[in-house]
C-alpha positions, 0 to 999 in steps of 0.5 A: 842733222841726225835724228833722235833715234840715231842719236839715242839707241836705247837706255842702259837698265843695269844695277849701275845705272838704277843706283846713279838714277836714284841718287844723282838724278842721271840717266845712262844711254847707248848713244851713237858713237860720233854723237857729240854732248849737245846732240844727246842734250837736245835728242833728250830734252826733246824725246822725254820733255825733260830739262837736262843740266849736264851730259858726260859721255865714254868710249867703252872698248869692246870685250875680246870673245872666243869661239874655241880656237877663234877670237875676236872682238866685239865692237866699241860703242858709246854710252851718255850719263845725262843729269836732269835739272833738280826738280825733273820727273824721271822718263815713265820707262823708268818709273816701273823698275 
């Protein structure tokens, strides 16, 4: 059983994810890549105290970058859209942006 802080590595504070959080009531987050839907649920609902209703996940391929004559590429890594059940208060980390 992973704990919550393998699970979750950190929330995504990105220009995306502020406009999928006003209008659609969703938090994006790195998560761990082998953690399946139900894990992010449960690792959520238990970190912020909030009910979650839906959890959508992607692969995000990692970028190719050079350093002069060499290249290399930087590692693949997961990120989580969790969407709150209608009536939820946003996580205070968020409240502040």
């Amino acid at each position: 059983m992973p704990t919550l802080y393998t699970v979750i590595r950190r929330p995504l504070i990105t220009e995306k994810g502020m406009g999928i959080k006003e209008t659609q009531n969703t938090l994006v987050f790195e998560v761990a890549e082998n953690a399946t839907k139900t894990e992010v649920k449960q690792a959520v609902e238990t970190l912020f105290k909030v009910k979650v209703s839906a959890v959508r996940t992607a692969t995000v391929e990692g970028k190719e970058r050079r350093r002069g004559r060499f290249a290399g590429y930087r590692p693949d890594w997961k990120k989580a859209y969790v969407r709150l059940k209608d009536g939820e208060k946003m996580p205070e980390y968020l409240d502040s942006l």
